[in-house]
Backbone as a chain_set.jsonl record, in Angstrom:
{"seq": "XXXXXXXXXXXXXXXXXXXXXXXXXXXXXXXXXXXXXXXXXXXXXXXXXXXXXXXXXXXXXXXX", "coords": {"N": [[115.683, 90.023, 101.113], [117.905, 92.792, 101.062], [118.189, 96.451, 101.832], [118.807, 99.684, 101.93], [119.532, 102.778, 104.324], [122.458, 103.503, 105.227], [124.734, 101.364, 104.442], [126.883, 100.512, 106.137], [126.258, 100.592, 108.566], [123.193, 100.67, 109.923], [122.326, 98.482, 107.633], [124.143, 96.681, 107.706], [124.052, 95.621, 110.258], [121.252, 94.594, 110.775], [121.952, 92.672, 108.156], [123.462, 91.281, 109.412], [122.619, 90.252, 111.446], [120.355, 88.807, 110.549], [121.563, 86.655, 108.864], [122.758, 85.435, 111.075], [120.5, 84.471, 111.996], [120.278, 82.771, 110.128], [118.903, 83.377, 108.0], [118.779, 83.152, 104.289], [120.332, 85.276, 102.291], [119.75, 88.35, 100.305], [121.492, 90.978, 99.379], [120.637, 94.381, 98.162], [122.57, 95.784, 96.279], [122.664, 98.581, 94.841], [120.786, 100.426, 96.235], [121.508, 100.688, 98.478], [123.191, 102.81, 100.479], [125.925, 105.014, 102.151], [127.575, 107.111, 104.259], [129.893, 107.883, 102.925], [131.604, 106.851, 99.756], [133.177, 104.994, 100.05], [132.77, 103.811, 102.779], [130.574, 102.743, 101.737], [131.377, 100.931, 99.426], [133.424, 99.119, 101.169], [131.286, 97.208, 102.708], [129.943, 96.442, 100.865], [132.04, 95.032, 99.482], [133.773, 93.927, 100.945], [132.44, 92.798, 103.279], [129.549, 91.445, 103.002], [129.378, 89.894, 100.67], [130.546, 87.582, 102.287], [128.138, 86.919, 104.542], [126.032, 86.586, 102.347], [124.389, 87.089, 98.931], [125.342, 89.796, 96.849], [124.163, 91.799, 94.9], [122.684, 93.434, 92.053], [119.668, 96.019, 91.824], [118.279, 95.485, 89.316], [118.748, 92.6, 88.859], [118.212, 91.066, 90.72], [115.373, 91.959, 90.239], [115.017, 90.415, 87.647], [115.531, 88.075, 88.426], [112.884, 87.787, 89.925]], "CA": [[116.377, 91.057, 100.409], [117.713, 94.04, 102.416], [118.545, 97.882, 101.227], [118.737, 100.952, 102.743], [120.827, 104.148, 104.06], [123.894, 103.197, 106.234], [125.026, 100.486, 104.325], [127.507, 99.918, 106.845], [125.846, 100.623, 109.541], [121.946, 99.88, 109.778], [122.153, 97.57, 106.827], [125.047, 95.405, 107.987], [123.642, 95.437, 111.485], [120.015, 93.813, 110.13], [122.39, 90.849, 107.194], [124.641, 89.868, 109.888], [121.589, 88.874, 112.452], [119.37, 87.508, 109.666], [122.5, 85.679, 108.709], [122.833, 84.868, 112.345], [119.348, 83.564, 112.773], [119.813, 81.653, 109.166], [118.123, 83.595, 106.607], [118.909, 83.539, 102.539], [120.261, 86.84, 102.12], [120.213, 88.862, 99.163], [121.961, 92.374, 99.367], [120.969, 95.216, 96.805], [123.781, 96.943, 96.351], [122.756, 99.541, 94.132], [119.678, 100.615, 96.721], [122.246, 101.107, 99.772], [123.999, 104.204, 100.599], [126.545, 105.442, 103.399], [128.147, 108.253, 104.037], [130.842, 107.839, 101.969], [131.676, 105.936, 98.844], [134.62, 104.073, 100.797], [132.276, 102.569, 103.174], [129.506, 102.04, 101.176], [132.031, 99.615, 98.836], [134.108, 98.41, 101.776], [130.701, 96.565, 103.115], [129.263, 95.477, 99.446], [132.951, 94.075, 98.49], [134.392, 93.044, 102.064], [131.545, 92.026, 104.682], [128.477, 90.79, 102.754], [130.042, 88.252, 100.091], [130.615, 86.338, 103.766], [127.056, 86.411, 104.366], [125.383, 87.18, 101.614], [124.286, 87.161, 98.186], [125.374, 90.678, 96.346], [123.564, 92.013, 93.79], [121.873, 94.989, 91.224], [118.003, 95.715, 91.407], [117.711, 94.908, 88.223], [119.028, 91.181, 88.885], [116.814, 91.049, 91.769], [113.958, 91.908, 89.748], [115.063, 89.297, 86.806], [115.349, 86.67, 88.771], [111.756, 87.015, 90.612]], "C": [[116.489, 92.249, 101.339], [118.209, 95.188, 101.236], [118.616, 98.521, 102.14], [119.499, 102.33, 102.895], [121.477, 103.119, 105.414], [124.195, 101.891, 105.652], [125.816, 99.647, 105.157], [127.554, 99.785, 108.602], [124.092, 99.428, 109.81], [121.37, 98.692, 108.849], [122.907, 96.258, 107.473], [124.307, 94.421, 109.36], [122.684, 94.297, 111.327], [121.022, 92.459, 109.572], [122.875, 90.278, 108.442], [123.424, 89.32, 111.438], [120.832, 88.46, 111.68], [120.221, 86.503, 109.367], [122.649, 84.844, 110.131], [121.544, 83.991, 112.824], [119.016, 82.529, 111.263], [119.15, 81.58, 108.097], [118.954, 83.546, 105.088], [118.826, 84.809, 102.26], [120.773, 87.347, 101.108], [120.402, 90.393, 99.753], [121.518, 93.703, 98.299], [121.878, 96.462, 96.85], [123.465, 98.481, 95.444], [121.604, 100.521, 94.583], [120.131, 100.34, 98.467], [123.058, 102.47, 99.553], [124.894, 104.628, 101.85], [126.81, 106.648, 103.231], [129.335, 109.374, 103.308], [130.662, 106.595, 101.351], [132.547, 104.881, 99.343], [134.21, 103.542, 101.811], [131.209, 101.855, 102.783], [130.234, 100.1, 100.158], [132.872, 98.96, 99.806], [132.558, 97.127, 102.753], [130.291, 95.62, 102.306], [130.74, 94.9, 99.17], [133.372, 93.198, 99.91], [133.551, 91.855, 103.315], [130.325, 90.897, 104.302], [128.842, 89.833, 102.119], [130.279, 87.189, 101.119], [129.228, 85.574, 103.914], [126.019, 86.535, 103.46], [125.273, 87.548, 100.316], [124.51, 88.796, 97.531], [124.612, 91.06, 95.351], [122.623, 93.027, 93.312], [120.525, 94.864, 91.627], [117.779, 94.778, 90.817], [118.217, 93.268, 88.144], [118.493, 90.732, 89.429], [116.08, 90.565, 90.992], [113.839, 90.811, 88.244], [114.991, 88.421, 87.459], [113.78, 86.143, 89.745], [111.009, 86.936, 89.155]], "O": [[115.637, 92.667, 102.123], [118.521, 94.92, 100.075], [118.502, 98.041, 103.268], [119.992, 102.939, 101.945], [120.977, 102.318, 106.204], [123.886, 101.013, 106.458], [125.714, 98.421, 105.146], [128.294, 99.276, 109.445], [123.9, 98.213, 109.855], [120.336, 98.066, 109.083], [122.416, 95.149, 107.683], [124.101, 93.214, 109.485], [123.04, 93.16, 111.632], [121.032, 91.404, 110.207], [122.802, 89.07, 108.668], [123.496, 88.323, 112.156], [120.377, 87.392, 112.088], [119.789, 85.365, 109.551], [122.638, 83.613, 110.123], [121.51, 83.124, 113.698], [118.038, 81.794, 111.123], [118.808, 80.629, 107.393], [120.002, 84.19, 105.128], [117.809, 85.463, 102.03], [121.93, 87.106, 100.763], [119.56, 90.912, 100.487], [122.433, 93.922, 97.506], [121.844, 97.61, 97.293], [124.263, 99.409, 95.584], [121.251, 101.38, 93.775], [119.41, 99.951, 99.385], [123.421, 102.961, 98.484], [124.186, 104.471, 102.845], [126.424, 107.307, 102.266], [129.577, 110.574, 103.18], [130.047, 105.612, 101.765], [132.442, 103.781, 98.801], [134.963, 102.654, 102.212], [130.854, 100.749, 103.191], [129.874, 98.923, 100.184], [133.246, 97.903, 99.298], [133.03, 96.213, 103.429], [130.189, 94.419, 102.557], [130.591, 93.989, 98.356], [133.296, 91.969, 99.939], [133.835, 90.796, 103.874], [130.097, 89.859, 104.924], [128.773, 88.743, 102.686], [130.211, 85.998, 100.814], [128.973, 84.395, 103.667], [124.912, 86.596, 103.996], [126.042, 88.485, 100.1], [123.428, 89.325, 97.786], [124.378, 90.018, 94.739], [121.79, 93.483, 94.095], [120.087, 93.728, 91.809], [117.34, 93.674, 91.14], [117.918, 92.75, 87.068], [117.971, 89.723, 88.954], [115.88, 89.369, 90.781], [112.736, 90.467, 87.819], [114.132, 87.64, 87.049], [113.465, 85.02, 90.137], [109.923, 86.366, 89.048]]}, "num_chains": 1, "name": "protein.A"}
């Protein structure tokens, strides 16, 4: 599971080499942040659905 600030920076950076080395990646989208709203949703709608499971905390935390 990843989070953080720079969603489209320091976050992406981290999914797309865990994706690269093969990990099961869940995203929490609601526990990322950028600098704007227009790249925070251009990473959660455009880049991660590629590699990567999307998804709320609270779905997270239902499903452990």
């Amino acid at each position: 599971m990843l989070c953080g600030i720079s969603t489209n920076i320091g976050v992406e950076s981290t999914a797309r080499n865990a994706w690269e080395l093969g990990f099961n990646l869940v995203i929490a989208e609601d526990a990322c942040s950028a600098a704007s709203a227009e790249q925070h949703n251009n990473s959660i709608n455009h880049i991660y659905p590629r590699i990567a499971r999307v998804r709320s905390v609270e779905e997270i935390l239902h499903a452990l």
